[in-house]
N, C-alpha and C positions, 0 to 999 in steps of 0.2 A: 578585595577586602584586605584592609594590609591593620593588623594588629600589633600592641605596643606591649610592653612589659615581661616581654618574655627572651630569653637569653642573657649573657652579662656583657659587658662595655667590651671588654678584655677580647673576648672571643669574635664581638662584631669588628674590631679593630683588626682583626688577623684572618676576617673575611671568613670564618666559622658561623657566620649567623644562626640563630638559633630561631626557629618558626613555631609555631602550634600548629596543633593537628588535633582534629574534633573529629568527633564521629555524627553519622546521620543527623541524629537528634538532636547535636549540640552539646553535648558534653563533651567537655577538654580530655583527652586521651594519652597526650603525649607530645612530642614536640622533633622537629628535625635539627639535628646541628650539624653543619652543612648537609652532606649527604647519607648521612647517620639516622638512622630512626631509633627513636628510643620511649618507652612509657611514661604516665608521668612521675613514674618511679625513677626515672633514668635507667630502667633495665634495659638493656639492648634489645631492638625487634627485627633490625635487616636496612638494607639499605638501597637508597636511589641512585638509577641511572640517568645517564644522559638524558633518555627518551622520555622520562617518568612514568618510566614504571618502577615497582618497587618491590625486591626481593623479600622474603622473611627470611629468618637467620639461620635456617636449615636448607636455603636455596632455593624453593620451593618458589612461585607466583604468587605475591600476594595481591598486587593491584597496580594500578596509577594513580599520579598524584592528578587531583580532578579542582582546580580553582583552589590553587595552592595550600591549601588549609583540611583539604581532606581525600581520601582514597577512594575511590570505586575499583571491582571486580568484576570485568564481561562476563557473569554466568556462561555464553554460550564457547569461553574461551577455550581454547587445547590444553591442558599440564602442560609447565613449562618449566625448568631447572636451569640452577646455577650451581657452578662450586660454592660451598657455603666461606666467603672471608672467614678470616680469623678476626673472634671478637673486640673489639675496642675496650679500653680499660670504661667502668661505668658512668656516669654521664654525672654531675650533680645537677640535681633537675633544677628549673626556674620554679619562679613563683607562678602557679597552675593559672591559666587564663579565667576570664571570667566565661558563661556558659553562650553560647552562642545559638540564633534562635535555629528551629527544626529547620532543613536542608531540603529542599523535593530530591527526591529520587533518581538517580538516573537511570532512566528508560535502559532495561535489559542487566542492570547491574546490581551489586548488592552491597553493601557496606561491609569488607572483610573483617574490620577493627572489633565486630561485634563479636565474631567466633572466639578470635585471637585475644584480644580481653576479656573474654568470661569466666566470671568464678563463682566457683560453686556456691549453693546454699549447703548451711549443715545438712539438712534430709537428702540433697543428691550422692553424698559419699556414703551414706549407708549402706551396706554390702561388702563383697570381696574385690580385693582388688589384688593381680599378680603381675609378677615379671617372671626370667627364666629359672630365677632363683631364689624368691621367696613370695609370699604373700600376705596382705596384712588386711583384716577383717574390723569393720566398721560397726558398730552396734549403736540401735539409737538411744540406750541407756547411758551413753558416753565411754563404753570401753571397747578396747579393744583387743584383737589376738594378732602377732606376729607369729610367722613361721617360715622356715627356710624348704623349700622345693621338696628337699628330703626326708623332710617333716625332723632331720638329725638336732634342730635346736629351735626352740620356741619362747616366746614373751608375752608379755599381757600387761595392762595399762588403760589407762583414760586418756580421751581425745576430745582436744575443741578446738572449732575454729575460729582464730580472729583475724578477718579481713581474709589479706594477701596469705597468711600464717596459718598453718596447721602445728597444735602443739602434739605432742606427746608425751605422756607422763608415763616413762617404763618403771615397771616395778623389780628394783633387786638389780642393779647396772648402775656401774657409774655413770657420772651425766646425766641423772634420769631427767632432767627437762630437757626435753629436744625441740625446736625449734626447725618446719621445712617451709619454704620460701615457695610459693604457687607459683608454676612461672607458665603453665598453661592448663586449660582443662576444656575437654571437648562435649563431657558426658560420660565418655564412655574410656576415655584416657585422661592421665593425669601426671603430668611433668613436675619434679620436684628436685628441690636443692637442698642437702642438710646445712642450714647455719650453725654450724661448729662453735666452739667458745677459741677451739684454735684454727680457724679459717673457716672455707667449706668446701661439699662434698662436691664431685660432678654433678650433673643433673644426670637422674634417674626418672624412666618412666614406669609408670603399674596401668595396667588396664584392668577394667572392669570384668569379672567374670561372671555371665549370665548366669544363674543357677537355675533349675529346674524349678517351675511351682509346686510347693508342698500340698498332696493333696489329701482331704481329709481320710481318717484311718477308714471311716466305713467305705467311703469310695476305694481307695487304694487295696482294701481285702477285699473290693467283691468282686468273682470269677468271673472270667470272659466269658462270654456265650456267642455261639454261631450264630 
């Protein structure tokens, strides 16, 4: 299957070619420029070897390139690591292909692109979420609480999401529109980048933390019995 409209002249000319990459279903995903992978954000995702396989950009295994246009993942494969490159400057993405039909499956494999691009709905970030050094509290009324590990400073604010973008609206800060860039989310972890008015930040992870079920007051006072 060899598709058209995707890369620039510029880049094919210098042997950079620029490919599409779909997932299972057929939805356009992202594109290679030469051995580069990248979303169709042009966010960086890892990149291909010789053999086609394809790294993700913490090293890690993500799959093979499987009828050039898309990935599979052996379920029954070993972990398998690389040093992760140093990132490449961001890609300016092509114009997104058109949707390509459903793909059968391959036998024993899985489509990695589904993990690795998924974003949340609003109702899955409800809850707490922590790193080593702060934590910040989701509510489905739209606000929320920050605080630092030490509990020594804390914030509060409204949140929504659009799309790729979690906003934050802190109250009593300067900058109080903040803007973080989704750059993965598994469920239960969530990689983010503050887009700054003057650059941006590392990427930062928060995981989700389980909380106990709240259970009701008659239940919770009534005695243990042998």
């Amino acid at each position: 299957m060899k598709l058209g409209g995707c890369g620039v002249t510029g880049d094919e000319q210098r042997g950079n070619q620029c490919v599409p990459v779909f997932k299972w279903t057929g939805a356009y995903a992202g594109f290679f420029q030469g051995d580069t992978l990248y979303d169709r954000f042009g966010r960086y995702l890892g990149w291909r070897e010789a053999d086609g396989r394809v790294w993700k950009y913490d090293g890690s295994l993500l799959g093979r390139v499987m009828a050039e246009h898309y990935l599979a993942r052996d379920q029954r494969a070993m972990p398998e690591r690389r040093i992760p490159q140093v990132p490449p400057v961001p890609a300016s993405p092509p114009l997104p292909s058109p949707p390509q039909a459903m793909h059968s499956p391959w036998l024993g494999c899985q489509d990695p692109l589904e993990n690795l691009l998924r974003m949340p709905a609003p109702g899955e970030l409800i809850g707490r979420w922590r790193s080593s050094s702060e934590s910040l509290t989701f509510s489905e009324t739209g606000d929320f609480q920050w605080a630092t590990a030490d509990a020594a400073a804390a914030a509060s604010g409204q949140w929504t999401l659009r799309g790729q973008e979690l906003w934050l609206h802190w109250e009593g800060v300067e900058e109080p529109e903040r803007r973080y860039w989704i750059i993965e989310f598994t469920g239960d972890s969530l990689l983010l980048r503050w887009l700054r008015e003057a650059g941006r930040s590392l990427p930062f992870r928060l995981q989700r933390e389980n909380l106990p079920p709240t259970l009701p007051p008659d239940v919770a006072d009534e005695p243990e019995t042998a």
